[in-house]
C-alpha positions in Angstrom: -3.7 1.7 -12.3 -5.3 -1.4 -11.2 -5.0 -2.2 -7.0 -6.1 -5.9 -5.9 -7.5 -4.9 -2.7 -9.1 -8.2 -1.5 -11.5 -6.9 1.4 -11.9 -3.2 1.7 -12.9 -1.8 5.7 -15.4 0.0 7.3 -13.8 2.4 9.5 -15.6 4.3 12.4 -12.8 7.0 13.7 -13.5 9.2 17.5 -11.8 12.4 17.5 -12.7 14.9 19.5 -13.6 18.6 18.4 -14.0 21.5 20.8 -14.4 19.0 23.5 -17.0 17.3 22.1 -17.2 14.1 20.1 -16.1 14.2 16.6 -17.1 10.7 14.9 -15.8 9.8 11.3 -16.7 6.9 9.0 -15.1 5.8 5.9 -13.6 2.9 3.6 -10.5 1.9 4.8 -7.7 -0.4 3.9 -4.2 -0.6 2.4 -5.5 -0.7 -1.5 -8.3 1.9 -0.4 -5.8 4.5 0.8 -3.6 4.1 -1.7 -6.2 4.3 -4.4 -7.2 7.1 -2.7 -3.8 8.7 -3.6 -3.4 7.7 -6.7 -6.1 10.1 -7.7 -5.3 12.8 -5.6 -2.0 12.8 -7.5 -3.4 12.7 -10.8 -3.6 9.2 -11.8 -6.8 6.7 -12.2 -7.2 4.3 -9.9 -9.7 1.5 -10.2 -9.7 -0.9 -7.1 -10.7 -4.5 -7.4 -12.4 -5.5 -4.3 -15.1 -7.5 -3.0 -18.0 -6.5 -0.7 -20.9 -8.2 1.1 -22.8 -8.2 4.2 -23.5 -4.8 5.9 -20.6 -3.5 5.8 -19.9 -4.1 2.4 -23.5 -2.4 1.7 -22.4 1.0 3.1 -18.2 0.8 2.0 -19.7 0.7 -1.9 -21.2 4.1 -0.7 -18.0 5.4 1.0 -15.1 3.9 -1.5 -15.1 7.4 -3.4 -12.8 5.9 -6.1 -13.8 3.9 -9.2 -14.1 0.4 -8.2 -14.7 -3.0 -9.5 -16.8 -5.1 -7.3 -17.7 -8.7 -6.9 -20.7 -9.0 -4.6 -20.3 -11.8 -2.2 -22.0 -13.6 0.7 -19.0 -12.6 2.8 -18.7 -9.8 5.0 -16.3 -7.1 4.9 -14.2 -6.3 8.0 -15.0 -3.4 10.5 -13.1 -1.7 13.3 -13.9 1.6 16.0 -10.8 3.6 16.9 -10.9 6.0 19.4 -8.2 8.9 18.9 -10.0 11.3 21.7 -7.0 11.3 23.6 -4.5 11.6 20.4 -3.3 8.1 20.4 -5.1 5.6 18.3 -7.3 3.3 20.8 -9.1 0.4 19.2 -12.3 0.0 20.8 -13.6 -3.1 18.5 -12.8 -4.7 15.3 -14.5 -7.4 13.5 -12.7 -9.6 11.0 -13.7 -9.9 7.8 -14.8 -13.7 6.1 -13.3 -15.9 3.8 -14.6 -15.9 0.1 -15.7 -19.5 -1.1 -14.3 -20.7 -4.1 -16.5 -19.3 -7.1 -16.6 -15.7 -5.6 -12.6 -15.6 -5.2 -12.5 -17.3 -8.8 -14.5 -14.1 -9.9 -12.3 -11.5 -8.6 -9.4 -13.0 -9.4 -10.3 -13.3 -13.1 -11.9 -9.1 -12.3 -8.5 -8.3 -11.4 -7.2 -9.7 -13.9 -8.9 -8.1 -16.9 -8.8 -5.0 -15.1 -4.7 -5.1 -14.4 -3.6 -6.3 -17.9 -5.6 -3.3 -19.1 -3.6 -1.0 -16.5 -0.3 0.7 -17.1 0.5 -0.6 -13.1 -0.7 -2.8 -11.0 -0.6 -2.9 -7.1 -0.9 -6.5 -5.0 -2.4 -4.9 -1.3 -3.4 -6.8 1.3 -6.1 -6.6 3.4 -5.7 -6.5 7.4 -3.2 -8.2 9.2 -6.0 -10.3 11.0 -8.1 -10.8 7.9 -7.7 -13.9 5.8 -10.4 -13.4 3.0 -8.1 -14.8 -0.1 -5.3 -17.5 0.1 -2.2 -16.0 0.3 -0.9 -18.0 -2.9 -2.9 -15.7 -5.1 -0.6 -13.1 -4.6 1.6 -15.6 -6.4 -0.6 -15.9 -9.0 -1.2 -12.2 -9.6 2.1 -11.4 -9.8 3.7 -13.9 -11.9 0.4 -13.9 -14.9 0.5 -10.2 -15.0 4.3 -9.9 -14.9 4.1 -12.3 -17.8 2.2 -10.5 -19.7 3.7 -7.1 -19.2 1.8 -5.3 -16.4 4.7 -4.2 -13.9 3.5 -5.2 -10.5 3.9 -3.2 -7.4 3.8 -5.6 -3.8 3.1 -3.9 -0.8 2.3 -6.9 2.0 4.4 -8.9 4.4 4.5 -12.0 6.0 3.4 -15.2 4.0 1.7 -13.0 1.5 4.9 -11.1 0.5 6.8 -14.9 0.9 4.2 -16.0 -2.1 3.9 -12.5 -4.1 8.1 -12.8 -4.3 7.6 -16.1 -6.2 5.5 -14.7 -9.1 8.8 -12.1 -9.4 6.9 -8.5 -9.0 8.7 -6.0 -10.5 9.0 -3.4 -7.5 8.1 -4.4 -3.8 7.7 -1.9 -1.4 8.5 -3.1 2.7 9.2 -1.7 5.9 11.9 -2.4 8.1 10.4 -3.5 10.7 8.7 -6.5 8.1 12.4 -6.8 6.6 13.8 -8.3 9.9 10.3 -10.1 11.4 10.2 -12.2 8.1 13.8 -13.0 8.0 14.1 -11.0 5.1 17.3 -9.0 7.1 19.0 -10.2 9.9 18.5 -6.9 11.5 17.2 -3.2 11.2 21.0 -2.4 10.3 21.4 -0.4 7.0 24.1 -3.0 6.2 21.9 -5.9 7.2 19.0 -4.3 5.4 21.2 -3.5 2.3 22.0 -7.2 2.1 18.0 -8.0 2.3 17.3 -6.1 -0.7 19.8 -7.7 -3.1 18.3 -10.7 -2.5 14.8 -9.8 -2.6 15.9 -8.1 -5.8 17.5 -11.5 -7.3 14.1 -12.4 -8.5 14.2 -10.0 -11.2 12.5 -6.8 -9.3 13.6 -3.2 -10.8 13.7 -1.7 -7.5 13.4 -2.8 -3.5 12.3 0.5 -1.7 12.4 -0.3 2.3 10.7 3.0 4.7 12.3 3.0 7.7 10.3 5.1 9.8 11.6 8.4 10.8 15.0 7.2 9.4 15.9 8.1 5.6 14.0 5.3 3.4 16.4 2.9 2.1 16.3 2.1 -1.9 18.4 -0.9 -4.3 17.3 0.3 -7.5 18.1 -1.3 -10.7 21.5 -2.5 -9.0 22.4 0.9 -7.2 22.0 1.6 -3.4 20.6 4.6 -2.1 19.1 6.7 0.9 16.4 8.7 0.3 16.3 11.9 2.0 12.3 13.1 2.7 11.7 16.7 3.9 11.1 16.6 7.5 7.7 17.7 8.9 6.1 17.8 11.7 3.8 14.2 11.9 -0.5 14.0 13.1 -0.8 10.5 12.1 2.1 8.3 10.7 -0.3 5.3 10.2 -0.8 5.3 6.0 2.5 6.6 5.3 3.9 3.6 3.5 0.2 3.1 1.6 0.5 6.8 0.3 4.7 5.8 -0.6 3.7 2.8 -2.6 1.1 4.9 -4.0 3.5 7.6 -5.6 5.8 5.1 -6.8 2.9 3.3 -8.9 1.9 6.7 -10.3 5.1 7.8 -11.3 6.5 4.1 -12.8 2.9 4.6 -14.6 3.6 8.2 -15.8 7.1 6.9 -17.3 9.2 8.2 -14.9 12.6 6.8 -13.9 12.7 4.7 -10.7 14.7 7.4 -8.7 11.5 9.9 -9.8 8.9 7.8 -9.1 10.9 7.4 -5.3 11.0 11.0 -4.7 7.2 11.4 -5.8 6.4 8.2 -3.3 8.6 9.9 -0.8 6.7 12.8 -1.3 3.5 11.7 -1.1 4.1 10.0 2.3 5.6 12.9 3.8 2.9 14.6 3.2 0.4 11.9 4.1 1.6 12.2 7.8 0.9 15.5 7.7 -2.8 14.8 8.1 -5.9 13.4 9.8 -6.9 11.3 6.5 -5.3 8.4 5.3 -4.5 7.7 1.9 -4.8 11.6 1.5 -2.7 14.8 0.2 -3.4 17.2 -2.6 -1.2 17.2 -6.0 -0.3 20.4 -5.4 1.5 20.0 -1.9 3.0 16.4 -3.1 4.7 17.9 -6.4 6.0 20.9 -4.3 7.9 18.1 -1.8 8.8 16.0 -4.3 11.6 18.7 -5.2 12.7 18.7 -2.0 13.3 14.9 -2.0 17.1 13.6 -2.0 18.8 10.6 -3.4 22.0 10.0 -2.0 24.2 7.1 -3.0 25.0 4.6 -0.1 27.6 1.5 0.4 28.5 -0.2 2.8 31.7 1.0 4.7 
């Protein structure tokens, strides 16, 4: 599976162990974490990324997955969390640059020999401050690998999702919260919602699969509505829930698994995520054991 993740992160994470500081350092970012999954569940993940400056210098060391890399003048993004107190502090964060033309020209055309060659592709976006790439190469992405038979997964928001929509990606992954911010749904409502997702789904996409927080994840699949009933555990760190979803719905689409399998593995495999410390992290083992747990239930409107 092939995940366009623009501008990976250098992460710097303080916990605290046995009253003393506990300090963590890893890659980071929305393609990153989900790449991560991908393997843990099995699958291959090759993530198609650029890196410069220092921080690019030590993420190549810290990626852990196979990755594609063009090398660029541009730095990679940073940030310092502080979670010493069990909330999630941000103590700095440094943006990362803008590619110039030639070097986003390169790992557009990367990506793209990479994702044609893939079974999947994901379209991940880096973070919410971070404007490495245009947002119309989402667009792009999208609509030449669609074209040529790669499914595409989406898992942005904002004017990034608004462009990836209008290359017609075959599944899109969003939150709720995203759903009624960019006037996808006129409210969090499951009726309201339900409406959003038929029309996000008029462009052609298979499946519309909106997480809801603690709430049951809402689903339009293929024309059918449905609720999708995750096993309830008790949460460390909800941030990277989604990531790992989107994550298990690209590796079970890519295994050949119907869409209402490949939501109860995603379902699975962020239920689990939470679970945990790591982002982006889980074992097979404990995933698979969820994911027969998982519950599709049929939902209309009353």
């Amino acid at each position: 599976m092939a995940v366009f993740a623009p501008s990976p992160q250098l992460t710097v994470t303080v916990e605290e162990l046995d009253g003393a500081p506990d300090v963590h350092v890893h890659a980071g970012g929305q393609g990153v974490w989900q790449s991560r999954m991908i393997d843990a569940l099995g699958g291959q993940a090759v993530l198609c990324c650029a890196l410069g400056g220092e921080t690019g210098r030590v993420l190549r060391h810290l990626i852990g997955v196979t990755a594609e890399v063009r090398e660029v003048a541009a730095r990679n993004g940073a940030y310092v969390h502080d979670r010493r107190d069990g909330r999630r502090d941000e103590v700095v964060r440094m943006p990362a640059d803008a590619l110039t033309r030639h070097e986003l020209d390169d790992l557009y055309e990367l990506t793209l020999v990479q994702a044609l060659r893939a079974d999947v592709a994901i379209l991940s976006g880096p973070d919410e401050d971070d404007v490495p790439v245009p947002h119309s190469v989402y667009e792009r992405l999208a609509r030449d690998l669609g074209g040529h038979g790669t499914p595409v997964v989406v898992d942005l928001s904002g004017e990034r999702l608004a462009c990836a929509l209008a290359g017609e990606p075959a599944v899109i992954k969003v939150s709720h919260e995203e759903m009624v911010e960019d006037g996808l749904a006129k409210s969090d409502s499951l009726t309201d919602l339900a409406d959003g997702c038929r029309e996000l789904a008029s462009g052609n996409a298979r499946a519309v699969v909106v997480s809801r927080a603690a709430e049951e994840t809402l689903a339009y699949l293929e024309g059918r509505l449905v609720l999708v009933e995750s096993p309830d555990l008790t949460p460390v760190d909800t941030r990277g829930g989604g990531d790992s979803m989107t994550a298990g719905l690209a590796v079970g689409l890519a295994q050949g698994r119907s869409l209402e399998d490949a939501v109860k593995l995603g379902a699975a495999a962020g239920a689990i995520n939470v679970t945990r410390h790591g982002l982006g992290s889980g074992s097979d083992e404990a995933v698979r054991e969820l994911t027969g747990r998982v519950r599709l239930k049929p939902w209309e409107a009353s």
